[in-house]
C-alpha positions, 0 to 999 in steps of 0.5 A, spaced: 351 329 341 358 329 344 364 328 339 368 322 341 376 322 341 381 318 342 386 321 347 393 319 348 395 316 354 399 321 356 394 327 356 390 323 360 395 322 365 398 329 364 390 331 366 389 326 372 396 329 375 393 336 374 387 335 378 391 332 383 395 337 384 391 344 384 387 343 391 383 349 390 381 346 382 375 341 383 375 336 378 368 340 374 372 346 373 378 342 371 374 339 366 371 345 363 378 348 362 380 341 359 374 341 355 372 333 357 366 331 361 367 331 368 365 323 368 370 322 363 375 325 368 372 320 374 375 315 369 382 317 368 382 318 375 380 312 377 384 308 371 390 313 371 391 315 380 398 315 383 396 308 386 394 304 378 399 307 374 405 302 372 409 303 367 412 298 363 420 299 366 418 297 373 411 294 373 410 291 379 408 283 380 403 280 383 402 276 390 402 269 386 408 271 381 413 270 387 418 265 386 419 262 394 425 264 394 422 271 393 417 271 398 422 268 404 427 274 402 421 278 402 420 276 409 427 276 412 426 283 410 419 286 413 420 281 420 424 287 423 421 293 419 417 298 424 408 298 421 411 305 417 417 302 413 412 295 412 407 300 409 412 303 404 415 297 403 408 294 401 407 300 397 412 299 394 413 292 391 406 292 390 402 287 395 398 287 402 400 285 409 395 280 408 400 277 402 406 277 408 401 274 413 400 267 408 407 267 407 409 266 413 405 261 415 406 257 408 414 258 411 412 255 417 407 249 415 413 247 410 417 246 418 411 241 420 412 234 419 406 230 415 403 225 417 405 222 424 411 225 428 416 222 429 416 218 436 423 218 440 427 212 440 427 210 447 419 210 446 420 206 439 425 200 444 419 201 450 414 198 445 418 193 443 419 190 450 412 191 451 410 187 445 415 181 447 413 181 454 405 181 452 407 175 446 410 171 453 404 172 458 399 170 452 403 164 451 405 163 459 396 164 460 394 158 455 399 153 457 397 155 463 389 154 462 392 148 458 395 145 465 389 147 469 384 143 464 388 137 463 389 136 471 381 138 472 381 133 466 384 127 469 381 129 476 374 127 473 377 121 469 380 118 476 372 119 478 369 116 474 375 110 472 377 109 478 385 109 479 390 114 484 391 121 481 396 123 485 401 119 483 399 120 475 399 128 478 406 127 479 408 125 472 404 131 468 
């Protein structure tokens, strides 16, 4: 039975530079010499490596953290960078390229409009015009329709009463 300690984080992080740093030591010799189970080494690496190590003076902030303030300089910043300098960049204050890309479009959909676009005014006067001239030829088109069936109505009358329909013809 393996006897069970309790490292300070310091020696774990002293032991994952070590087993980073000498390229010729392999990380079962490493944990021999240390005297801790190479499994246990694995951990620290994974837990403690250069990419997972924040110390608590510049600990760095999540993605979803930045303010949009933020998160437009941040894209003022990267537009002109080459793909090197974005990488460090992106190293650097702890996000990914896609964190930039989402960014980018949540700027550009704050520049769309919602709902319908906003018509010209020119547009806006022609329906308008259009609106009033198709109200006039409904109007015009059922006067129209009423004449033609009062003069049918009385042309009929005139039939079957008898009478001169030219002359009550001029009088509508």
């Amino acid at each position: 039975m393996r006897e069970c300690r309790n490292y300070s984080t310091e020696f774990k992080k002293r032991a994952v530079e070590k087993s980073y740093s000498s390229s010729s030591t392999s990380v079962n010799r490493l944990s021999q010499e240390i005297g801790i189970p190479e499994s246990t080494l694995r951990d620290w690496r994974k837990k403690y490596s250069i990419g997972n190590i924040m110390t608590e003076s510049k600990k760095e902030k999540l993605s979803i953290d930045w303010t949009p303030e933020e998160k437009l300089q941040a894209l003022m910043q990267t537009a002109s960078m080459s793909e090197h300098e974005l990488g460090e960049y992106l190293r650097k204050n702890g996000l990914h390229s896609s964190d930039i890309k989402s960014w980018k479009v949540e700027c550009l959909g704050g520049f769309k409009q919602v709902g319908r676009p906003k018509l010209p005014e020119e547009v806006k006067v022609l329906r308008k015009e259009k609106k009033v001239l198709e109200r006039d030829l409904n109007r015009k088109n059922k006067a129209l329709a009423e004449m033609s069936a009062r003069i049918i109505f009385l042309k009929k009358s005139h039939l079957i009463f008898g009478g001169n329909e030219d002359d009550e013809l001029m009088s509508i």
